[in-house]
C-alpha positions as a printed Julia matrix, in Angstrom:
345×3 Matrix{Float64}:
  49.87  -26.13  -27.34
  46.79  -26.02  -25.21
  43.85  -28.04  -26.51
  40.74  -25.67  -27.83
  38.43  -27.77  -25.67
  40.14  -27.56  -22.52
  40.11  -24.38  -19.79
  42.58  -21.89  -21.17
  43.45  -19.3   -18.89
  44.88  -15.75  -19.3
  48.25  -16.18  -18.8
  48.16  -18.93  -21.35
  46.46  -16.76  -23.6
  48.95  -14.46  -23.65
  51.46  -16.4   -24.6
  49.88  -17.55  -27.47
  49.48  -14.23  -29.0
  53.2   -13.07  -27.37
  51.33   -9.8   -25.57
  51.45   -9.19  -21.82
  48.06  -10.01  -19.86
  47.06   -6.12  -19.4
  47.02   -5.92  -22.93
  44.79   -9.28  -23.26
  42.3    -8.01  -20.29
  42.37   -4.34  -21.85
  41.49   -5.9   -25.31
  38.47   -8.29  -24.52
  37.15   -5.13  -22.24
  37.12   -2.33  -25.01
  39.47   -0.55  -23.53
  40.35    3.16  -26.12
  44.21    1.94  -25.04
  44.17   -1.14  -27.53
  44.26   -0.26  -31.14
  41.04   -1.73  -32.9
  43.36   -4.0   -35.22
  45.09   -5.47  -32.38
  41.3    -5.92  -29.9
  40.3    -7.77  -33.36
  43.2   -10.09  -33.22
  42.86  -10.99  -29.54
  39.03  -11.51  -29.48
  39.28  -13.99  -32.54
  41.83  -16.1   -30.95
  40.19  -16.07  -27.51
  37.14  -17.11  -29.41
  39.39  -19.97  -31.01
  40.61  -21.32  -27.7
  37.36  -20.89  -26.51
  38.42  -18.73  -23.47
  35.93  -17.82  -20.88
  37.17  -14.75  -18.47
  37.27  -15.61  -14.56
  34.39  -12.93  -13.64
  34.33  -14.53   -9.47
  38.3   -13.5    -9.7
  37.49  -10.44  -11.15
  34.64   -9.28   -9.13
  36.86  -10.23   -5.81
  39.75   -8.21   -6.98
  37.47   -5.44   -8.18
  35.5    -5.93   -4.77
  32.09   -5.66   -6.83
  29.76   -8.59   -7.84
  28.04   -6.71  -10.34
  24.74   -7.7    -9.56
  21.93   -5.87   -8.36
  19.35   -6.61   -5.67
  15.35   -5.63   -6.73
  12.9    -6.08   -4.12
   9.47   -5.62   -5.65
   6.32   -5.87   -3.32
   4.28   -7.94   -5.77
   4.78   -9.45   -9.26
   1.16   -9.75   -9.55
   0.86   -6.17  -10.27
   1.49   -5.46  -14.06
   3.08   -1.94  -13.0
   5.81   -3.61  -11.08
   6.37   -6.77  -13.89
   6.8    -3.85  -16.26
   9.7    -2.15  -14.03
  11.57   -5.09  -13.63
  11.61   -5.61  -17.19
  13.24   -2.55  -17.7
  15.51   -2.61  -14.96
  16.66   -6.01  -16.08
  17.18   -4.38  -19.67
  19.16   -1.72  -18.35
  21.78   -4.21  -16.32
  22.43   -6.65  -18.78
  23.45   -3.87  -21.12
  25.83   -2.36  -18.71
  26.89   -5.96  -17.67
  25.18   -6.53  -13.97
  22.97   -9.5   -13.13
  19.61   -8.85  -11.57
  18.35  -11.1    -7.87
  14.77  -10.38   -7.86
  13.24  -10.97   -4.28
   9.08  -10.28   -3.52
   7.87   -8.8    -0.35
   4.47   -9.85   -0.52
   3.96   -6.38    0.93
   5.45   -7.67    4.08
   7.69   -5.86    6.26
   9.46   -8.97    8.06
  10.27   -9.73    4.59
  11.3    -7.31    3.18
  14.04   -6.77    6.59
  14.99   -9.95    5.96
  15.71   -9.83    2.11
  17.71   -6.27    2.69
  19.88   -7.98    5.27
  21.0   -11.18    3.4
  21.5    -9.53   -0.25
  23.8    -6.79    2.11
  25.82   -9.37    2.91
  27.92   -9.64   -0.19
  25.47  -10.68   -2.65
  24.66   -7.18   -4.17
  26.75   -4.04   -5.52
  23.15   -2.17   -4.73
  19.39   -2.36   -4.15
  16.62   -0.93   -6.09
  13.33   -1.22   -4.22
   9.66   -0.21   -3.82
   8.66   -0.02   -0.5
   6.47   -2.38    1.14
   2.64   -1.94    2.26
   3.44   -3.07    5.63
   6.43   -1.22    5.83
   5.23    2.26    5.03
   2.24    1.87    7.4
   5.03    1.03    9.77
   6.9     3.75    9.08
  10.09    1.71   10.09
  13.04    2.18    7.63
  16.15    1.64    9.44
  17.1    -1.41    7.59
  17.59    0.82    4.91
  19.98    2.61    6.73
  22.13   -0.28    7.27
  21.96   -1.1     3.95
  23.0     2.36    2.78
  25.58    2.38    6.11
  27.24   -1.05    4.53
  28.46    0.24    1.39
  25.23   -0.77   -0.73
  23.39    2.13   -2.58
  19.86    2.49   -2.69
  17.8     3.93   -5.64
  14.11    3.81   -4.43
  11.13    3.93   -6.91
   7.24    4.29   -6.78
   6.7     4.12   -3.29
   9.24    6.04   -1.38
  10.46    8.12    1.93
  11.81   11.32    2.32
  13.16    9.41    5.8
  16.06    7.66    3.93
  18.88    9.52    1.86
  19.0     8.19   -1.72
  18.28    8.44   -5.3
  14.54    8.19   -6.25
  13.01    8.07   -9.55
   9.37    8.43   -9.66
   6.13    9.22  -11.19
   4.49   12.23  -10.55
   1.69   11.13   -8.95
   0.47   14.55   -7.57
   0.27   15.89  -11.31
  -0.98   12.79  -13.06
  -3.81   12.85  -10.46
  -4.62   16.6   -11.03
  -4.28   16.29  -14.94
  -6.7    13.32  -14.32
  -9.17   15.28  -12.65
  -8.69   18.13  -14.88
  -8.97   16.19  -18.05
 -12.61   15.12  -16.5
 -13.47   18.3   -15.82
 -13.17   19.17  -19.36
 -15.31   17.25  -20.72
 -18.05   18.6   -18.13
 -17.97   16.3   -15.07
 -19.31   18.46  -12.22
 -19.25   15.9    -9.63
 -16.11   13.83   -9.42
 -15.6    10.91   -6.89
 -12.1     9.87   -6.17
 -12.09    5.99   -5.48
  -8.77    4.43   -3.65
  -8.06    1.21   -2.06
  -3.95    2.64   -1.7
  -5.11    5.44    0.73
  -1.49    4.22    2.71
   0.8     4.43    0.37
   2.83    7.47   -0.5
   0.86    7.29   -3.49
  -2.06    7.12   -3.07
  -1.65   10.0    -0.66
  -0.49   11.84   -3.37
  -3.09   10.91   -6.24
  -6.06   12.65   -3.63
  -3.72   15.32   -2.48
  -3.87   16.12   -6.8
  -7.58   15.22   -7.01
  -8.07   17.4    -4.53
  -6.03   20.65   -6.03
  -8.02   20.0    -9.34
 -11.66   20.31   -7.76
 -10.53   23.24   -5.79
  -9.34   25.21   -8.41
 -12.34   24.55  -10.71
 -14.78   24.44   -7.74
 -13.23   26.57   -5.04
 -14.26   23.06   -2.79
 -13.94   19.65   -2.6
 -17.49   18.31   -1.89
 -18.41   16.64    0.74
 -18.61   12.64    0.74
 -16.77   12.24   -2.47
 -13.85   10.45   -1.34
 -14.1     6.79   -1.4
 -11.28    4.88    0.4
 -11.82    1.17    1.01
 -10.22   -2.03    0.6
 -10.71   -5.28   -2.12
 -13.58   -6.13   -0.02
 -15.46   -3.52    1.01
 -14.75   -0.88   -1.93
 -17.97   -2.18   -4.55
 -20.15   -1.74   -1.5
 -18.88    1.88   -1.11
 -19.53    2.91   -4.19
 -22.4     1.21   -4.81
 -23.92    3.11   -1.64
 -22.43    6.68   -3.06
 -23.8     6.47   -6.42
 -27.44    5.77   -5.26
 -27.1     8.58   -2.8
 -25.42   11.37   -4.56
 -25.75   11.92   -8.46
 -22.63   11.8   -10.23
 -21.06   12.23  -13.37
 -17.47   11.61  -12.94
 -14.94    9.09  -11.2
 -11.46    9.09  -11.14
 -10.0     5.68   -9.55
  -6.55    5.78   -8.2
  -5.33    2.0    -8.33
  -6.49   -1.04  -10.54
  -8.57   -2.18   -7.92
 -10.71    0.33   -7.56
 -11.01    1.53  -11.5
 -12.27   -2.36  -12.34
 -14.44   -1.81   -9.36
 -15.77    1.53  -10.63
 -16.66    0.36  -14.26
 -18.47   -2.93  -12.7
 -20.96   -0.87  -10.2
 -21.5     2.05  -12.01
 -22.58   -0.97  -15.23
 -24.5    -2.56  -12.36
 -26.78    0.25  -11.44
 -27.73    0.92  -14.89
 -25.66    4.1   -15.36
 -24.44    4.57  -19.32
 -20.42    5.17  -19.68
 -19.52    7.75  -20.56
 -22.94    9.24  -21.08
 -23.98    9.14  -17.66
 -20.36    8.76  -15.5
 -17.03    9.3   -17.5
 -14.22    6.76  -15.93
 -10.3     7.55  -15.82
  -8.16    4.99  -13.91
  -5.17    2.86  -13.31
  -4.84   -0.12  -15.12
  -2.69   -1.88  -17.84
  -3.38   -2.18  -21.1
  -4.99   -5.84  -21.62
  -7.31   -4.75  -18.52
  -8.42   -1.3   -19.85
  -8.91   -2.65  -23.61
 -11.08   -5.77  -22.25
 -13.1    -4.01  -20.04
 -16.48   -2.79  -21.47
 -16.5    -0.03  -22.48
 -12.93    0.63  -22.44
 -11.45    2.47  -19.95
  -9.38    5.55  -20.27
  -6.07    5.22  -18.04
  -3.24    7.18  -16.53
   0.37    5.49  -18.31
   2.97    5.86  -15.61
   5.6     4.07  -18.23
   6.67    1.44  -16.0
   9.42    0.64  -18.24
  10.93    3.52  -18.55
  10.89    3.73  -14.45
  12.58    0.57  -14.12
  15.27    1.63  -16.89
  15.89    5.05  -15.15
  16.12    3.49  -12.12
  18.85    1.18  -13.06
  20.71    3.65  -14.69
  20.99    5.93  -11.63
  21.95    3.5    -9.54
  24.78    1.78  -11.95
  26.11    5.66  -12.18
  26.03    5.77   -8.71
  27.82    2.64   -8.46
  30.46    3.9   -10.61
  30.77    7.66   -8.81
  30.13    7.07   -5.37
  31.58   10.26   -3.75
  30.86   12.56   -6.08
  27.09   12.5    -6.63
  24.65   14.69   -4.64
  21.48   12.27   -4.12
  18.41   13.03   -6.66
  14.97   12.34   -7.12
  14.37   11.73  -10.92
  10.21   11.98  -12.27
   9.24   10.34  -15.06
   5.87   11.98  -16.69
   2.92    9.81  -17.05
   0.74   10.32  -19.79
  -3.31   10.0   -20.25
  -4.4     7.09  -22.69
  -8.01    7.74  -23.71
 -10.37    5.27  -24.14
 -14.13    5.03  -24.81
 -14.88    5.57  -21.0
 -13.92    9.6   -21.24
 -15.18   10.28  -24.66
 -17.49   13.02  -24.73
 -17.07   16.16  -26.16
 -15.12   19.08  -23.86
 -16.98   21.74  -22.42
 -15.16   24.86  -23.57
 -13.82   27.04  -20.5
């Protein structure tokens, strides 16, 4: 008899419990064929022998390697770290392994990391595009991706350019329901700060800033869009709140909403007596910041999870699944920065 600390294969364990092979694969993999009594019976004495399945021989015969390829354009970014996290809890569940790459925002990158993980490596990608590559506006490696056999499920930042499965936030929305929520509480004159002004979304958050101040306003006013960079975006505000009196800000990426909190602090301005804040930021940022700053939740998690589970079903029913683009609701976590009472209507 084979020793319990030596390699015991199939075959072998078969014999040993005097069932054919299907029945020993069909047991160890759930399958509703196998009675419960006899998956018991199996799964104890593969556990006895120690027996570990031949997944490479499976995935070959199978023609799948059930992993997944995630290309995220930073891991500095705690929305992103949060995504992954759920994507990652999603495929080990359903029994795929996760290669992470990073983009760095980088477009040669990013063509380079779709091209090797399409070579075998991956069942399918999930993937936020990069900074370079949507100012670029050059997606054809997703194509031949896609044209290879490897399904795409895009999140975050995306293109209507390439045919796949999205899931998203709903960045128009959050941004008006941002604005809206400022309004509320009085806020007259609202700047929108961005330093994502090239990304889908931050196209989107203004595009919903926008629609907001219109509807309560009939006009956006003029010189109340800020779009800058790292560098030059303190400056810019700095220069706009010395020139124009306001009471509001809404700040469309962390950058910009720690930026907002420090200048408007620096000229002296009381928050939110003076200038209520809403921004983008995680958690540890918005509670440390003084005084805490009310944020827009896009559930990161909950992306990343969706995400993975549109792709794996895609995986599963290739031909038979019209492509979809799947929002996830954000929600508004209020913090000392917003708190003043509402105006009534």
């Amino acid at each position: 008899m084979k020793s319990r600390n030596s390699k015991i294969k199939i075959k072998e364990l078969a014999e040993i419990l005097d069932v054919s092979i299907s029945t020993v694969s069909k047991a160890l993999n759930n399958s509703p064929e196998i009675s419960a009594k006899t998956k018991e019976r199996i799964k104890k004495i593969a556990i006895r022998y120690n027996y570990q399945p031949n997944m490479l021989g499976a995935n070959l015969r199978s023609g799948k390697t059930k992993t997944i390829g995630v290309i995220l354009p930073s891991i500095l970014n705690n929305f992103f770290a949060q995504v992954l996290y759920g994507i990652e809890k999603i495929a080990d569940k359903e029994g795929y392994s996760i290669i992470t790459c990073i983009s760095n925002e980088s477009y040669r990158k990013e063509v380079s990391q779709v091209k090797i993980l399409s070579n075998g490596s991956i069942d399918g990608f999930i993937i936020a595009i990069a900074e370079e590559t949507q100012i670029k506006q050059s997606f054809g490696h997703f194509d031949k991706a896609i044209q290879l056999g490897k399904p795409i499920v895009m999140f975050d930042r995306i293109t209507d350019v390439v045919n796949c499965d999205k899931v998203v936030a709903d960045d128009f929305n959050n941004a008006k329901i941002a604005t809206k929520q400022l309004i509320d509480i009085g806020c007259k004159k609202i700047i929108i700060v961005s330093t994502i002004d090239y990304l889908s979304v931050g196209k989107l958050r203004v595009d919903g800033y926008k629609y907001a101040m219109q509807q309560a306003f009939k006009k956006v006013g003029k010189g109340l869009i800020i779009k800058g960079n790292t560098d030059n975006i303190n400056n810019k505000i700095n220069t706009l709140l010395i020139s124009k009196k306001i009471d509001g800000i809404f700040a469309v990426d962390e950058n910009s909403s720690i930026a907002a909190v420090r200048v408007v602090k620096s000229l002296g301005f009381e928050i939110p007596e003076d200038i209520s804040i809403i921004g983008y930021a995680n958690d540890k940022i918005a509670n440390n910041l003084s005084p805490e700053l009310t944020t827009i939740n896009p559930h990161g998690i909950e992306i990343g999870e969706s995400a993975a589970r549109v792709l794996i079903k895609r995986l599963n029913y290739k031909k038979s699944r019209q492509f979809k683009t799947k929002t996830i609701e954000a929600t508004i976590i209020e913090r000392f920065s917003t708190m003043k009472e509402r105006v009534e209507a």
